[in-house]
C-alpha positions in Angstrom: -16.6 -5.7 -19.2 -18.0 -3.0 -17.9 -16.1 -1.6 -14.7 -18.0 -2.6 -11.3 -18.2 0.5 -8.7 -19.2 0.3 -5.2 -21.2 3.5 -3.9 -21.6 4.1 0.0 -24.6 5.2 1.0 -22.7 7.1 4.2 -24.6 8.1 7.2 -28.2 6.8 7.3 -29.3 10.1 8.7 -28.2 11.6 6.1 -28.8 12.9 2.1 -26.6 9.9 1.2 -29.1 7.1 1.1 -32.1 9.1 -0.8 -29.3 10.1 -3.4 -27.9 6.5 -3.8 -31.3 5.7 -4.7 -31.8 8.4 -7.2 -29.3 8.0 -9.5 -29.8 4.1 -9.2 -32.8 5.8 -11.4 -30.5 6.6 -14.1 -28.8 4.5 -16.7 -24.6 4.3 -16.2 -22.1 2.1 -18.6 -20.9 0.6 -15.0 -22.1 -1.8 -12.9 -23.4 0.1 -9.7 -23.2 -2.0 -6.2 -24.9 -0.1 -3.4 -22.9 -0.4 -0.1 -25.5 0.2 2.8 -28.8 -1.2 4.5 -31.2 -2.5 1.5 -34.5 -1.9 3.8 -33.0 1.8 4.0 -32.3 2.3 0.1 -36.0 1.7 -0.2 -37.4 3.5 2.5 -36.0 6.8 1.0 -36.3 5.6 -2.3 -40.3 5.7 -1.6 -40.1 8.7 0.2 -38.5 11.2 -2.3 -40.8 9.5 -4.8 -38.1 7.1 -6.7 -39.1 3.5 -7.9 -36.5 1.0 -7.1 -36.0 -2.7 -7.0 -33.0 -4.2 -4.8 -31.5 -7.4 -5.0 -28.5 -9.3 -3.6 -25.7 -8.3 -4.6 -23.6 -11.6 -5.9 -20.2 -10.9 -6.9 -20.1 -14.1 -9.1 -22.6 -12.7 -11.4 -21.6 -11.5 -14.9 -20.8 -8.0 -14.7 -23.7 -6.1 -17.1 -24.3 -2.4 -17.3 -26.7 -1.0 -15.1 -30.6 -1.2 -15.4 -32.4 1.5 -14.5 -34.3 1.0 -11.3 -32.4 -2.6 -10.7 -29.9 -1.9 -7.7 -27.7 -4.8 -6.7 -26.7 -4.2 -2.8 -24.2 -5.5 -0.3 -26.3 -5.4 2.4 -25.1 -4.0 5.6 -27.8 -3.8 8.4 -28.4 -1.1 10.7 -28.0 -1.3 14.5 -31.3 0.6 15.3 -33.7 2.6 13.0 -32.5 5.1 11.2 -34.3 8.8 11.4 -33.8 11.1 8.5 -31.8 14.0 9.8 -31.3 12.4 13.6 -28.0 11.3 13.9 -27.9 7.9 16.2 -24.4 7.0 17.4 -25.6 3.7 17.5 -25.5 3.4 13.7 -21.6 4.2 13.6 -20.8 0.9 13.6 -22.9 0.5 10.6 -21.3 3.3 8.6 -17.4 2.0 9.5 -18.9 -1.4 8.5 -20.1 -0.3 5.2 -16.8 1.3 4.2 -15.0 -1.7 5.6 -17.2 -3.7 2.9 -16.2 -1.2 0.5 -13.2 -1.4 0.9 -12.6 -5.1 1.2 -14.1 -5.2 -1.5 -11.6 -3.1 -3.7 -8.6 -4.3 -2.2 -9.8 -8.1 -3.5 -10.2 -7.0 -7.1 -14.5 -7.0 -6.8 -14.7 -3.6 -7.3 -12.9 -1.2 -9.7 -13.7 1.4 -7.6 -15.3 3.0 -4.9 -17.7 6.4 -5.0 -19.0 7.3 -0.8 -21.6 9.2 -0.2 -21.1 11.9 3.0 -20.5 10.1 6.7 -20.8 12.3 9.8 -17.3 12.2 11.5 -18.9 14.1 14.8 -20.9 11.4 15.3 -18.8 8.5 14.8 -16.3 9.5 17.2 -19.4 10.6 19.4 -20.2 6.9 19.4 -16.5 6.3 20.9 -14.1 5.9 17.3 -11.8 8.2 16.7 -12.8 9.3 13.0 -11.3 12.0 11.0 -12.6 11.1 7.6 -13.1 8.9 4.8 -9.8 9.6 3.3 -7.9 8.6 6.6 -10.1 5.9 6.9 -9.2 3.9 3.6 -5.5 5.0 4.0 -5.1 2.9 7.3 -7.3 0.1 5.7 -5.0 0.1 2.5 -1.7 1.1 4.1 -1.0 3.6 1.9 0.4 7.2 1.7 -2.2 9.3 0.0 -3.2 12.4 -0.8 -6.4 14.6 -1.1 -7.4 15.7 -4.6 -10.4 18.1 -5.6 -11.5 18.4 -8.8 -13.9 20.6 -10.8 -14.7 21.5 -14.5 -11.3 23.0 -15.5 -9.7 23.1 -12.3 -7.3 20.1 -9.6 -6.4 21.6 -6.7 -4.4 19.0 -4.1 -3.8 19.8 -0.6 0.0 19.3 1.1 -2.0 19.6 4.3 -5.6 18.9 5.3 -7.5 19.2 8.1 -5.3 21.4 10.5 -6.0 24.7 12.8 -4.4 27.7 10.8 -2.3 28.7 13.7 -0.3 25.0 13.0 -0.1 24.9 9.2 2.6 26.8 9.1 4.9 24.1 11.4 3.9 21.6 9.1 4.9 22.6 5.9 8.1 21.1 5.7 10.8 19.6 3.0 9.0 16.0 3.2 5.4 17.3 3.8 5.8 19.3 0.3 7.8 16.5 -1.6 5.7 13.6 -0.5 2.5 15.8 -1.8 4.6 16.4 -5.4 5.4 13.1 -5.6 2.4 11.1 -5.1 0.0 14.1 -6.9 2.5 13.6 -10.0 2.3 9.5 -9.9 -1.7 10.1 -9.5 -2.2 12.1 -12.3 -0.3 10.0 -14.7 -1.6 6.6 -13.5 -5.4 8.0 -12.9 -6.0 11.0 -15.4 -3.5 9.6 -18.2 -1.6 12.7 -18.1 2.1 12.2 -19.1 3.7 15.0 -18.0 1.8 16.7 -15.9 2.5 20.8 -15.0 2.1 21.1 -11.2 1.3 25.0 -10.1 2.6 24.9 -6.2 1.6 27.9 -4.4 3.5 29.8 -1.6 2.4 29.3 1.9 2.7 33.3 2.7 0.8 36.4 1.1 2.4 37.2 -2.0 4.8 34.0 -2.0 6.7 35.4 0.9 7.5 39.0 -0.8 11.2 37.8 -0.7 11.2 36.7 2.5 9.8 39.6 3.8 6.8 38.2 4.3 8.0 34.7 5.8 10.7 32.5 4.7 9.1 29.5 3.8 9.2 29.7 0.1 12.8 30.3 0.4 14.1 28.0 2.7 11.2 25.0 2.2 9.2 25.1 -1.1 11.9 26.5 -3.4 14.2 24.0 -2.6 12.2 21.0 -3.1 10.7 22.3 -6.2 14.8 23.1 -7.5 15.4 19.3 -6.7 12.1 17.7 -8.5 12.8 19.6 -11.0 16.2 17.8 -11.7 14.2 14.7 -12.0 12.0 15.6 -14.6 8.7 17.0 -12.6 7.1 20.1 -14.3 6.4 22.5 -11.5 5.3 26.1 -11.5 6.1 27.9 -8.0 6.1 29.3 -5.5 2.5 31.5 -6.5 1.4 33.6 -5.0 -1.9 32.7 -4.1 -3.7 35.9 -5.2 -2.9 35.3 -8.9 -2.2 31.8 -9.2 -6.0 30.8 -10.1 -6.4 33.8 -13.0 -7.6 32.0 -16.2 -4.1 32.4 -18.2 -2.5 30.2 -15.8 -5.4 27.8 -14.9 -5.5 27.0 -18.9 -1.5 26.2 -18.2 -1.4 24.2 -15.1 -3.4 20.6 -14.9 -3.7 20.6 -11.3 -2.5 23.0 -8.5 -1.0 22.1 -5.4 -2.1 24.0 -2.1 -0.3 24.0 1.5 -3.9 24.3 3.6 -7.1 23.5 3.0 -9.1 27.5 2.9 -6.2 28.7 0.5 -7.4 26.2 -2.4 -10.7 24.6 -1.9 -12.9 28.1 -1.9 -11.5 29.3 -5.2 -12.6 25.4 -6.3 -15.9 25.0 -4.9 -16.2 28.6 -6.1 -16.2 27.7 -9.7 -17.4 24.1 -9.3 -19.8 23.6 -6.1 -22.3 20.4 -6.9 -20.0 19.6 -9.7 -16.7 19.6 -7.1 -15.4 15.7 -6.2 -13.0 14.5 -3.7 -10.4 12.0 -5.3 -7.8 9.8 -2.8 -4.5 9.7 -4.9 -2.1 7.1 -3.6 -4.6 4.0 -2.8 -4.4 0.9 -4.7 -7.6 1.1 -6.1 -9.7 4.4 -6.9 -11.8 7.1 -4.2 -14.0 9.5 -5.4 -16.5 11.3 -3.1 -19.2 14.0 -2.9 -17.5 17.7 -2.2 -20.4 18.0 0.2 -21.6 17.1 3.8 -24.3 14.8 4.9 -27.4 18.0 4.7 -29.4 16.5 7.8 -31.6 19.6 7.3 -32.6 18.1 3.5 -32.9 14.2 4.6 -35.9 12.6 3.5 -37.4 15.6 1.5 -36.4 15.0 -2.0 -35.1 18.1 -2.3 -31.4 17.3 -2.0 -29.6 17.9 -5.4 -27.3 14.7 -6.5 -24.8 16.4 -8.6 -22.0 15.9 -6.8 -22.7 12.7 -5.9 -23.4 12.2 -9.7 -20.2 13.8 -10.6 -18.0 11.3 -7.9 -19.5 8.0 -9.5 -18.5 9.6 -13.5 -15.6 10.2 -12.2 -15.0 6.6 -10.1 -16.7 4.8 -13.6 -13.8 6.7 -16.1 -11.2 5.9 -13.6 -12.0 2.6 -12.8 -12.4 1.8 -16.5 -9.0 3.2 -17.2 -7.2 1.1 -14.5 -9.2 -1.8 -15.9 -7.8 -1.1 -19.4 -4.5 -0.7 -17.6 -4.7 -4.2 -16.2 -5.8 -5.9 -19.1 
């Protein structure tokens, strides 16, 4: 059968919605299930020019590959009208409710996955929910420890923290922080990619990996040590790097992801080489995440003129890693 994937459409303001219908233009060995207001879906559809037909989505139905033009949708209605490019607090419930559906839907086995087009946290918890992302999101609905996971042509880069102010990354990149990041990035990549062994490059937290502790002691007295002991158990682990060299093309060709410890020392060098092509992946749920490497582009809404590639790139992605889990389950 052909692996069933849920896509968001994300914030109704947004690109999300105009993009969803797009590639619902385009002919995918998966069964696509738009997430989102059906009446929306259209709306944009006509707007940017796009022909599309929407039915009900019925999870009975036999799973068949996607037709061109034919999107079936789990229909989640919006609180008010939605404006392209005017963000309405009142549609925040709709957005949590849609990757509620999504999710639901993933944990019970309907979907193999899940691909989300961009939400707009600012005005979620503007509408009075604290939101700090989709990845937090499904990690609270799942109960699950997970981790964030960018990927690009040739290049993984994982984050031991996320979304922290520089002056506090430093306090927390401890032991666990670091171990729990290995761990679960190593388990990922061997359930989700198929990689065996995988060969982790963990950079240093300081310039030039600490220059022996003259430049900070964190390598020494944090990374090192954890990387000594997973060592012992069979993890294949490169590090501390210095982050200055650790992305030249003789080590990228050696390494099949990288770990960071914030979010500016790996994600530019990424989006550098893979921007539109770049996708977010949540290691550690029970079912598969992949997202856009983008925001919601209220400037483009409605015009046509937003590029899908990295939406494109997060549903491949969510369609070979669904299909692999549903091979593993077989």
């Amino acid at each position: 059968m052909p692996p069933r994937v849920a896509v968001t459409a994300g914030e109704p303001a947004g690109v999300g919605p105009e993009l969803l219908a797009a590639l619902a233009a385009e002919p995918w060995d998966a069964q696509l299930v738009a997430v989102g207001s059906a009446a929306l879906l259209l709306e944009r559809a006509r707007a940017i020019g796009v022909g599309l037909h929407v039915v009900p989505f019925d999870p009975r139905a036999p799973r068949r590959a996607h037709q061109p033009g034919l999107l079936p949708v789990l229909d989640v209605p919006l609180a008010t009208p939605a404006r392209a490019g005017k963000v309405d607090p009142r549609n925040a419930g709709h957005v949590l409710a849609l990757l509620g559906a999504a999710a639901d839907g993933a944990a019970d086995g309907t979907f193999d996955a899940v691909a989300t087009a961009p939400v707009h946290k600012g005005v979620i918890n503007d509408a009075g929910t604290a939101f700090s992302g989709h990845t937090e999101f499904f990690a609270a609905r799942a109960a699950a420890d997970v981790l964030m996971l960018l990927a690009a042509p040739g290049l993984r880069v994982a984050l031991a923290t996320t979304h922290l102010p520089l002056r506090a990354v430093a306090d927390a990149v401890t032991a666990p922080v670091v171990e729990r990041a290995l761990r679960l990035l190593h388990a990922g990549l061997r359930r989700d990619f198929g990689i065996a062994r995988p060969r982790i490059g963990v950079l240093g937290l300081n310039p030039h990996a600490g220059e022996g502790g003259h430049l900070g002691r964190e390598e020494i007295d944090v990374i090192a040590p954890v990387l000594d002991r997973l060592r012992g158990e069979g993890l294949d682990l490169d590090g501390p790097l210095p982050a200055d060299i650790a992305f030249v093309p003789e080590r990228i060709a050696r390494c099949d992801t990288y770990l960071a410890m914030y979010h500016d020392q790996g994600l530019p060098v990424l989006k550098a080489r893979g921007f539109g092509e770049a996708v977010n992946v949540t290691l550690g749920l029970p079912w598969i995440r992949t997202s856009v490497d983008h925001g919601t582009a209220l400037d483009l809404a409605g015009s046509g003129r937003a590029d899908p590639s990295s939406l494109r790139a997060a549903l491949r992605l969510a369609v070979e890693l669904g299909a692999r889990r549903q091979g593993a389950a077989a």
